[in-house]
C-alpha positions in Angstrom: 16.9 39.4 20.9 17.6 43.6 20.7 16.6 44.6 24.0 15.3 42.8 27.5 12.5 44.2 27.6 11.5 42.5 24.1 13.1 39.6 25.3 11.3 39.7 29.0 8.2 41.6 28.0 6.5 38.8 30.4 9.3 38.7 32.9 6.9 40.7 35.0 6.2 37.4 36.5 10.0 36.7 36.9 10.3 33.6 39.2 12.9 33.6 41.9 13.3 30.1 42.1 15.8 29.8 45.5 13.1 29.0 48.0 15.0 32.4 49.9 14.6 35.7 49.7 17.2 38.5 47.5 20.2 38.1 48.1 21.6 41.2 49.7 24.3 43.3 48.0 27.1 45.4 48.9 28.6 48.4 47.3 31.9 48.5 44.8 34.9 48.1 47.9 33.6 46.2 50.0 36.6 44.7 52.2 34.6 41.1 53.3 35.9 37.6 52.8 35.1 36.9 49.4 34.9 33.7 47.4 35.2 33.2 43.6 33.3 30.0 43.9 32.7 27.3 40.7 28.7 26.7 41.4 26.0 23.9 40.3 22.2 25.1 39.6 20.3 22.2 38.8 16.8 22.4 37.4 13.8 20.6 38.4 10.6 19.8 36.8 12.9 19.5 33.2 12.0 17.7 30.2 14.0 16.6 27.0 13.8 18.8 23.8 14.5 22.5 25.5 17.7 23.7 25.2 18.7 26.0 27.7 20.8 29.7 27.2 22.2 31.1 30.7 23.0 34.9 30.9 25.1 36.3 33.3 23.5 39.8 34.5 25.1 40.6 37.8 28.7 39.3 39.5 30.7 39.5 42.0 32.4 38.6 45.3 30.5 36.1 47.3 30.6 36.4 51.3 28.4 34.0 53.5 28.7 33.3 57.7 30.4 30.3 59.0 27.1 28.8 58.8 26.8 29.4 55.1 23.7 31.6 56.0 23.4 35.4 54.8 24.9 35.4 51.8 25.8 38.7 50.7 27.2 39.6 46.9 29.6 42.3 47.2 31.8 44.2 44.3 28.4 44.1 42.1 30.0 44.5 38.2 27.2 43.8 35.1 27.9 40.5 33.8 29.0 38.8 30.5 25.3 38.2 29.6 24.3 41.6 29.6 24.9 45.0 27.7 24.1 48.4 29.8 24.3 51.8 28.4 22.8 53.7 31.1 24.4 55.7 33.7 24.6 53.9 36.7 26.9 51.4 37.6 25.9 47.9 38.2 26.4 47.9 42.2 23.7 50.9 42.1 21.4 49.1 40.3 22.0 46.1 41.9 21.4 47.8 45.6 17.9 49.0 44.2 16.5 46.0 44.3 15.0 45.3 46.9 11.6 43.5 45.7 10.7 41.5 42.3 9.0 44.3 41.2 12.4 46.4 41.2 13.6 43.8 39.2 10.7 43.6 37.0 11.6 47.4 36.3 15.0 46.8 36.0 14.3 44.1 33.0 12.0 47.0 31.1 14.3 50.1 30.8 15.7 50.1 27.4 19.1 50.6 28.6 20.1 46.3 28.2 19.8 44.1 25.6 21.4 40.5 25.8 25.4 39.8 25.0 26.4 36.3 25.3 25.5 33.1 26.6 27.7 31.8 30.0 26.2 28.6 29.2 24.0 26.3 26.5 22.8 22.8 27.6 20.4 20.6 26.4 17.8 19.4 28.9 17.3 15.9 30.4 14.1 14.2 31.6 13.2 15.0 35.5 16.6 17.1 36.0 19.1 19.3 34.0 22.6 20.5 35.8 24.2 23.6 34.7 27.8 23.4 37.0 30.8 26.0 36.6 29.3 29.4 37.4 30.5 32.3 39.4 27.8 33.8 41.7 25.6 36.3 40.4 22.8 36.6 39.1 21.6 34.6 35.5 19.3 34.8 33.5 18.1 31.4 32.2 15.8 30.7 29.3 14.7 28.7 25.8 16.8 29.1 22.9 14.9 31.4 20.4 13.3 29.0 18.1 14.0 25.7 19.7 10.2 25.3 20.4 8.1 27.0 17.8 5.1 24.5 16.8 6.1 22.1 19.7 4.1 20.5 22.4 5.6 22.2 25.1 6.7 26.4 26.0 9.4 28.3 26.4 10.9 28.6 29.8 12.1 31.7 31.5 13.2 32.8 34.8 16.0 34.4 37.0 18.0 32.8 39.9 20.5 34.1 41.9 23.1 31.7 42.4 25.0 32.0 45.6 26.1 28.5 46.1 24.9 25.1 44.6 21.5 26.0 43.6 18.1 24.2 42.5 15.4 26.2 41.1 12.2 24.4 39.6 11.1 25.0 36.0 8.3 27.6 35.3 6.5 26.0 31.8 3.7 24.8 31.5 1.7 24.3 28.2 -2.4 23.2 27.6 -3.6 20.0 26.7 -6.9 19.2 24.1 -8.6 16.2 24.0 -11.5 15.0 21.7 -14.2 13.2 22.4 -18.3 11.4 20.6 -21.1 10.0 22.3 -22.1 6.5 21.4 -25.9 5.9 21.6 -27.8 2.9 20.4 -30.7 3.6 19.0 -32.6 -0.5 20.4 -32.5 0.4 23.8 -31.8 4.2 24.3 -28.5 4.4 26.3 -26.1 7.1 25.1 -22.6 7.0 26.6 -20.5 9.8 28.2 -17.8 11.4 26.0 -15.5 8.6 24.7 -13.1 8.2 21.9 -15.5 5.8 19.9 -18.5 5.1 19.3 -21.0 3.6 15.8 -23.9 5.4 13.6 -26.1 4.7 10.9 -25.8 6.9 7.9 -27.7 9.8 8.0 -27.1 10.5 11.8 -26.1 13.3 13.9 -23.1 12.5 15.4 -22.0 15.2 18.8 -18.3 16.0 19.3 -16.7 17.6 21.9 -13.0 19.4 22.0 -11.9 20.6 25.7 -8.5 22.4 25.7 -7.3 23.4 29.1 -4.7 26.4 30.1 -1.5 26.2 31.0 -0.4 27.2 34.7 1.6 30.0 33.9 -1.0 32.2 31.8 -0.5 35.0 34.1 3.3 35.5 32.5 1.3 36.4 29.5 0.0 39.6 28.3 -1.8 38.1 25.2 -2.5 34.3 24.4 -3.4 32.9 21.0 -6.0 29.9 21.4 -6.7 27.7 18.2 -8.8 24.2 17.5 -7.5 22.6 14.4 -10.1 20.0 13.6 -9.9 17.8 10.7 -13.2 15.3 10.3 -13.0 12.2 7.2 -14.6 12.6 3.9 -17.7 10.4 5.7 -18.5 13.6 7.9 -20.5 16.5 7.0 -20.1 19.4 9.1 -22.6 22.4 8.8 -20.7 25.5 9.0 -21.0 27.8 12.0 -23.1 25.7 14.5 -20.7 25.0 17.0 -20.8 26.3 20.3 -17.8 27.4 22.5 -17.4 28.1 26.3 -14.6 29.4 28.3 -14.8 28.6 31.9 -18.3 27.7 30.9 -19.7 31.0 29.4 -20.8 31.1 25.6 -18.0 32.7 23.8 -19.7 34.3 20.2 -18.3 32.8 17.0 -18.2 34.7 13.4 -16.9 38.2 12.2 -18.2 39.6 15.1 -17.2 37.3 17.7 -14.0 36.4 19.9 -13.1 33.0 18.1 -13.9 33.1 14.0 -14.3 29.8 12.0 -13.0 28.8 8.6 -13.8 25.9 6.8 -11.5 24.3 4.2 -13.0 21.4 1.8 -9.2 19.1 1.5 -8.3 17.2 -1.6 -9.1 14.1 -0.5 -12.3 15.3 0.9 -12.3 15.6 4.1 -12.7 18.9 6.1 -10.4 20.9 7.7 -12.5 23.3 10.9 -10.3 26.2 12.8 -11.5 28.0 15.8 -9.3 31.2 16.7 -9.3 33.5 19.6 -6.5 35.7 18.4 -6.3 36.8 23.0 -8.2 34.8 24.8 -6.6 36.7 28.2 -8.9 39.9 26.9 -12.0 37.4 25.4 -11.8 35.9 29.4 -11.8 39.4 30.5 -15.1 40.1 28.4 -16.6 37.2 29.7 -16.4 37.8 33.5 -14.1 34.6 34.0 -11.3 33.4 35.2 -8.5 32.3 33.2 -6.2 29.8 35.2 -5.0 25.8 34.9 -8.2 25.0 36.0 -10.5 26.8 33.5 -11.4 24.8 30.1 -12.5 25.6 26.7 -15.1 23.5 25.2 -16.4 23.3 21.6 -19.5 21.5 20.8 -21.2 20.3 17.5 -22.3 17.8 15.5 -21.6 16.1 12.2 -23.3 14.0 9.9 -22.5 10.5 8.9 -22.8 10.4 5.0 -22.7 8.4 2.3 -19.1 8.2 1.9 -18.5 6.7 5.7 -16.2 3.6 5.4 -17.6 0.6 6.4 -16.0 -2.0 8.9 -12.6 -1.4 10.9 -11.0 1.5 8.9 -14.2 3.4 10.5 -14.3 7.4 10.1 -11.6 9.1 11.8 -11.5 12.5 13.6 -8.6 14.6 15.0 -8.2 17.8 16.8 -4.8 19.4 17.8 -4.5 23.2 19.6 -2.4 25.9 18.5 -1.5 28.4 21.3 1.1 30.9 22.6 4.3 29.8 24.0 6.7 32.4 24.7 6.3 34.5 27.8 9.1 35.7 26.6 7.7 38.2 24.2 4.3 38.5 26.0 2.6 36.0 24.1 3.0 37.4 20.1 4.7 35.3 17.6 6.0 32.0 19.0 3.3 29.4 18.8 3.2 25.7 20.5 1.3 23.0 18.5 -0.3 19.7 21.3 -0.1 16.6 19.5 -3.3 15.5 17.6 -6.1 13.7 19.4 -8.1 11.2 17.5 -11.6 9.7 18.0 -13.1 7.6 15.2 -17.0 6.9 14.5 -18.0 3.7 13.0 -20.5 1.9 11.0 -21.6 -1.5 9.4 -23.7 -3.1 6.5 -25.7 -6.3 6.4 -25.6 -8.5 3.1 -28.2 -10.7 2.0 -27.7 -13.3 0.0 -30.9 -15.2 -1.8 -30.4 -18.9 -2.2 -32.7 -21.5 -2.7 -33.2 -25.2 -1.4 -30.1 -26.5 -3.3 -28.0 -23.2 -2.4 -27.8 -21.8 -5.4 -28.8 -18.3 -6.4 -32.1 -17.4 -6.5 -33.7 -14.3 -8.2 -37.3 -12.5 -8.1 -37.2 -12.1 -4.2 -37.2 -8.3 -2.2 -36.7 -7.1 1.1 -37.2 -4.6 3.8 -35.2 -4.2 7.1 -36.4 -2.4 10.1 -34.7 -1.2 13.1 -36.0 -1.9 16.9 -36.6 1.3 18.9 -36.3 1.8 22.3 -40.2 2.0 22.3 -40.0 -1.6 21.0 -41.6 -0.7 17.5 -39.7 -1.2 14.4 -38.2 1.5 12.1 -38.0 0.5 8.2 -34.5 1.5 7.6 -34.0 0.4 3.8 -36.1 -1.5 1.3 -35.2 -3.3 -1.8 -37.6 -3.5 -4.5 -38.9 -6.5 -6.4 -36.2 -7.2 -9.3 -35.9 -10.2 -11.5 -32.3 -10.9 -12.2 -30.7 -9.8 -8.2 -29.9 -12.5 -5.6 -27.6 -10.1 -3.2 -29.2 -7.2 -1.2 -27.1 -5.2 1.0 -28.1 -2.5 3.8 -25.4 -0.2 4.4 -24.5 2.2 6.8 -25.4 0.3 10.0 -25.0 0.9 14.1 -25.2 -1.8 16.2 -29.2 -3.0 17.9 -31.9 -5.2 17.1 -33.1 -5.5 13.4 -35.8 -7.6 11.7 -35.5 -8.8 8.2 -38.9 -9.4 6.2 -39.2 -10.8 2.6 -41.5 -8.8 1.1 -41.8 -10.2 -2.7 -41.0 -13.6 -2.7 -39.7 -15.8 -5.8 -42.7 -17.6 -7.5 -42.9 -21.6 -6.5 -41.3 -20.7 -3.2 -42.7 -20.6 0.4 -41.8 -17.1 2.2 -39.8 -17.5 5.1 -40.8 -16.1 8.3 -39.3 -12.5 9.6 -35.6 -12.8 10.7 -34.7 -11.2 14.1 -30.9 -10.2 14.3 -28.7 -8.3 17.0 -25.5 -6.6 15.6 -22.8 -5.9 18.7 -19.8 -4.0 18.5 -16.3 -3.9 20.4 -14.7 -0.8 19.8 -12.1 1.1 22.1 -14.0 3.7 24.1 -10.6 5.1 25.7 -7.6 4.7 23.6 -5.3 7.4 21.8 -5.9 5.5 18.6 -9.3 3.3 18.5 -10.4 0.1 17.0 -13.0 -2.0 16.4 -11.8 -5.1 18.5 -15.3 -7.4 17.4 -17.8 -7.6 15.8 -20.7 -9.9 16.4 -24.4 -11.2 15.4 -26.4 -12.8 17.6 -28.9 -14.6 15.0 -33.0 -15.8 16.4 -33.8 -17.4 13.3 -30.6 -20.3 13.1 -32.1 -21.8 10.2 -30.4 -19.7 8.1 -26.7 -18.6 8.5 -25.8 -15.6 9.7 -22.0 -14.6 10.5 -20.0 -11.2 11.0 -16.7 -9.9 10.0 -15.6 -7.7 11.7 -12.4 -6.1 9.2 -15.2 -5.7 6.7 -17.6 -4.8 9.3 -20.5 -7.2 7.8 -23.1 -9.3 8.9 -24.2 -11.4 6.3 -27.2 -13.5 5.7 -27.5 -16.9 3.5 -31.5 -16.7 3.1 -33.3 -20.0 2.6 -36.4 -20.7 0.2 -38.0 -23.6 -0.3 -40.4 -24.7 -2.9 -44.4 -24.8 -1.7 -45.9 -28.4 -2.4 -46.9 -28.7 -6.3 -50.4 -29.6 -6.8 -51.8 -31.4 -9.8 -53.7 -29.2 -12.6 -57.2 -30.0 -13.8 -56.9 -32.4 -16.8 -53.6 -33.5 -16.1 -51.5 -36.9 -15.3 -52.6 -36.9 -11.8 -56.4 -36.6 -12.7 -56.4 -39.1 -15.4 -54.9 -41.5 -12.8 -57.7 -40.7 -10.3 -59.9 -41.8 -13.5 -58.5 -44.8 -14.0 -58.3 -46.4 -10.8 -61.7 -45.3 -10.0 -62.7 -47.1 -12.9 -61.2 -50.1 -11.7 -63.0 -49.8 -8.5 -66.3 -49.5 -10.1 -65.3 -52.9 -13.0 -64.2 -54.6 -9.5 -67.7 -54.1 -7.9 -69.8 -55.0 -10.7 -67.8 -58.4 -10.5 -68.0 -59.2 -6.9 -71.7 -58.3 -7.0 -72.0 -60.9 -10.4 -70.4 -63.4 -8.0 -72.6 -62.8 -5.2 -75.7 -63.2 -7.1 -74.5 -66.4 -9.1 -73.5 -68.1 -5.4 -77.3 -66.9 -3.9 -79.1 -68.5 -7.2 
């Protein structure tokens, strides 16, 4: 980077990360005790995948007490890290600073621009040790580049290193999270946020994206703040109906607002939603609120389940990831951090009916009608089949789980209708997991004269429906009346005789 004050344009907030104050300096001849020293700093707080430049902007001599306490750099000369084309020498600058904001100056004067590294190391989990430097002062940040479109930010700070030192690690980077609320229609509970939850087709199903803000927003002068979300070809989001808060005040969307929406149809049919505050230091600003780790921005809307939602375990996925500003570096512009998606996933079900007869086989010229319990207890028709001659297999799709009642409403001719079948369809499905599933599905039958079983992969619930054949009565003129003639006849010939006998035996 040209100059430090492009390279430190956020270095206003320049941590000295000793737990002590400035070291003192002395002027060019000093005659103490110095020491040429070979020093450790170790960094806290460190995570893998940073890789660390260190530039040397001051040296010099080191002189401490016995005791090790007041330290004092003396023969101040601008170090290897640093280029300086002012006029003053490096022990004058140097003995102005007495007070971060000095050294805040010092960083913006156009006078420096960055030379070479003293050191490059990659980072370790929990700790990384830099070891073999002279005392002065260093400059220690990110390699330019090393964490565009990653989940973490770049570093920067200053320590003074005046001995083995440990300074703690100033990044910090936001988090998003998605969530859906589960309600069941049968008994009208609806669920806090989750990460799953089941709809019929044709419902309104809410979302919510929360992305918080990283502890070190103060080191920035502007801060980019995007929602990627990306919903399955099953969802149907109506554009510009969201609603977003920061720190919980509305925040306008559109042409005219602070965040702007675009909508992009994908090939495979799902649809990609971004919500962009191009500075959402100035939009806090606007708003009257604070902006610090413990504010959060919250998007709200809702989505339809259509006719394209997968049924069973596959379910209709929905994912969210945050694009935001991560170099304090350069104030905020240009580098950009990237969280790693979140995904909640909505799912639905389909009950199959299939028509049999007493001899389970196949049998046509039947319809049906299936109704959904409400929470009032009164039944909701949610699809009916018509009558038609040659179908034996009815299936309602796009299911949530509850209480349903099955009626045959035409039934086959010769066959006895069967009385109303009362059903409940449960579901298993993560409610806190970074990638739901449906763990089971079940069917809890009240009618276990016919069979009734789930599965949950396919996420059915299928039905073998039972008719019998009503009792067949004889027709007028047939076989059975001519045998009702007959042996009534018989009856008659057979009293005629007896009552011949009786009158022979009385004579």
């Amino acid at each position: 980077m040209k100059h430090l004050k492009k390279l430190a344009a956020l270095l206003l907030a320049v941590v000295m990360t000793m737990a002590m104050s400035m070291t003192a300096f002395a002027a060019d001849g000093d005659t103490t005790t110095t020491t040429a020293g070979n020093y450790k700093l170790t960094l806290n707080n460190t995570a893998e995948g940073h890789t660390y430049e260190v530039y040397q902007i001051f040296t010099g001599d080191l002189k401490a007490d016995a005791d090790g306490s007041n330290k004092v750099l003396s023969n101040v000369k601008w170090g290897t890290g640093v280029t300086y084309t002012g006029t003053k020498t490096a022990a004058e600058v140097a003995e102005s600073l007495k007070t971060e904001a000095d050294l805040t100056s010092l960083l913006n004067e156009d006078d420096f621009k960055l030379a070479t590294a003293t050191k490059t190391v990659q980072s370790s989990k929990v700790s990384t040790v830099i070891d073999g430097l002279a005392a002065g002062y260093y400059l220690v940040k990110d390699k330019d580049g090393t964490q565009d479109s990653k989940s973490d930010a770049y570093t920067k700070f200053i320590v003074q290193v005046v001995g083995d030192t440990e300074a703690n690690v100033k990044s910090s980077a936001p988090t998003v999270e998605k969530k859906v609320k589960d309600t069941n229609d049968s008994d009208g509970t609806t669920t806090d946020w989750q990460d799953s939850a089941d709809y019929d087709i044709g419902d309104s199903v809410p979302y919510q994206i929360t992305g918080s803000i990283p502890s070190t927003i103060a080191d920035y002068t502007t801060y980019k703040y995007e929602f990627t979300d990306t919903m399955s070809k099953g969802l149907t989001y109506t554009a510009n109906t969201a609603t977003i808060t920061v720190g919980g005040k509305a925040a306008k969307i559109g042409d005219n607002g602070s965040f702007t929406e675009a909508t992009k149809t994908n090939d495979d049919g799902s649809t990609t939603v971004t919500w962009s505050c191009t500075d959402l230091k100035a939009l806090a600003k606007t708003l009257g609120v604070p902006l610090d780790a413990n504010t959060k921005v919250v998007v709200t809307y809702s989505a339809q389940l259509n006719k394209d939602a997968v049924i069973g375990a596959k379910g209709n996925p929905n994912t969210v990831y945050l694009t935001f500003s991560n170099n304090p570096n350069n104030g905020g512009e240009g580098n950009t951090g990237k969280t790693p998606e979140d995904k909640n996933i909505v799912f639905t079900y389909k009950t199959v009916v299939n028509k049999v007869d007493q001899d389970q086989k196949p049998l046509a010229g039947a319809a049906f009608k299936l109704e959904k319990k409400q929470s009032d207890g009164k039944y909701t028709e949610v699809r009916r089949f018509t009558l038609s001659d040659d179908k034996t297999t009815f299936t309602f799709t796009g299911l949530d789980d509850g209480d349903y009642k099955l009626t045959e409403t035409t039934t086959p001719a010769g066959y006895n209708t069967i009385n109303p079948i009362e059903f409940t369809i449960s579901a298993d499905h993560d409610v806190k997991a970074d990638d739901p599933k449906l763990k089971k599905l079940t069917v809890t039958p009240a009618d276990t004269t016919n069979e009734i079983n789930a599965d949950t992969d396919k996420g059915s619930v299928t039905a073998k429906v039972i008719n019998k054949k009503g009792s067949v009565l004889p027709s007028t003129g047939g076989v059975g009346t001519r045998m009702f003639y007959v042996f009534g006849g018989c009856l008659v010939a057979a009293a005629v005789v007896l009552l011949a006998l009786k009158k022979r035996k009385d004579a």
